[in-house]
N, C-alpha and C positions, 0 to 999 in steps of 0.2 A: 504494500500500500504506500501510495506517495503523499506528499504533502504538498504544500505550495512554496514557491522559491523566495522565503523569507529570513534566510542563513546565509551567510557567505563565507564562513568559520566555521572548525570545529570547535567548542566552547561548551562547557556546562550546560550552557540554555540550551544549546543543539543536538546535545546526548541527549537532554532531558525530554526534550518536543519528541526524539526518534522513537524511546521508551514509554512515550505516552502512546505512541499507536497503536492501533490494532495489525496482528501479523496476517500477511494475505496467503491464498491458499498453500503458494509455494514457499511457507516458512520461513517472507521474507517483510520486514519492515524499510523503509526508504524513506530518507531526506535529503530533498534538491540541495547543493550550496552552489548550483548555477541558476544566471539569469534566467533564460529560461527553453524550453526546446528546439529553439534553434541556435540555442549557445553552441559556437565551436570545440569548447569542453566541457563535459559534462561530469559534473562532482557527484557525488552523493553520500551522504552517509549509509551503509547499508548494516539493518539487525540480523542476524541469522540464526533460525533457531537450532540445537543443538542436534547433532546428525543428521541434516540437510544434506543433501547433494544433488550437486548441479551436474549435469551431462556437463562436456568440452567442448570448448567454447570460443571462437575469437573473431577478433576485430577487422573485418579487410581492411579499414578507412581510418580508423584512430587507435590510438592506444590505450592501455588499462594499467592502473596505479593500485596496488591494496597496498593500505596501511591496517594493521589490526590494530583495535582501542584495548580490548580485552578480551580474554578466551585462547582459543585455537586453532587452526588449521590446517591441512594437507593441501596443496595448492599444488596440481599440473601444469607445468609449465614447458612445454615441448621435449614430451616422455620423461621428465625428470619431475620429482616429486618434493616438494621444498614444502618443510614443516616448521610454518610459525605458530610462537608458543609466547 
């Protein structure tokens, strides 16, 4: 579930608004910290509920940034498998 693009930071209030949403079917919560969908980068904060998994995945046209706030994960990254903790 998304919210509206009224973040442009990660920040306490920004943790707080992600946490306050409801998780969508796919186990996932979202907040914009871009202007808005035709922003050339798109931020977001993303919740992930715990033992989620996503099919492999990539970008033809932009790139992808994970920072983890907290928790963990196994991240595929072209056949290699990189586990942040």
């Amino acid at each position: 579930m998304s919210t509206s693009f009224q973040f442009e930071t990660i920040s306490p209030e920004s943790i707080q608004k992600l946490e306050s949403l409801e998780y969508s079917e796919t186990g996932t919560r979202r907040l914009c910290l871009h202007e808005g969908i035709n922003s050339d980068l798109h931020m977001m904060l993303i919740d992930i509920e715990s033992n989620t998994v996503f099919p492999a995945h990539s970008h033809q046209k932009s790139d992808e940034i994970v920072i983890l706030v907290k928790g963990e994960i196994d991240y595929i990254f072209e056949e290699h498998i990189v586990q942040l903790r």
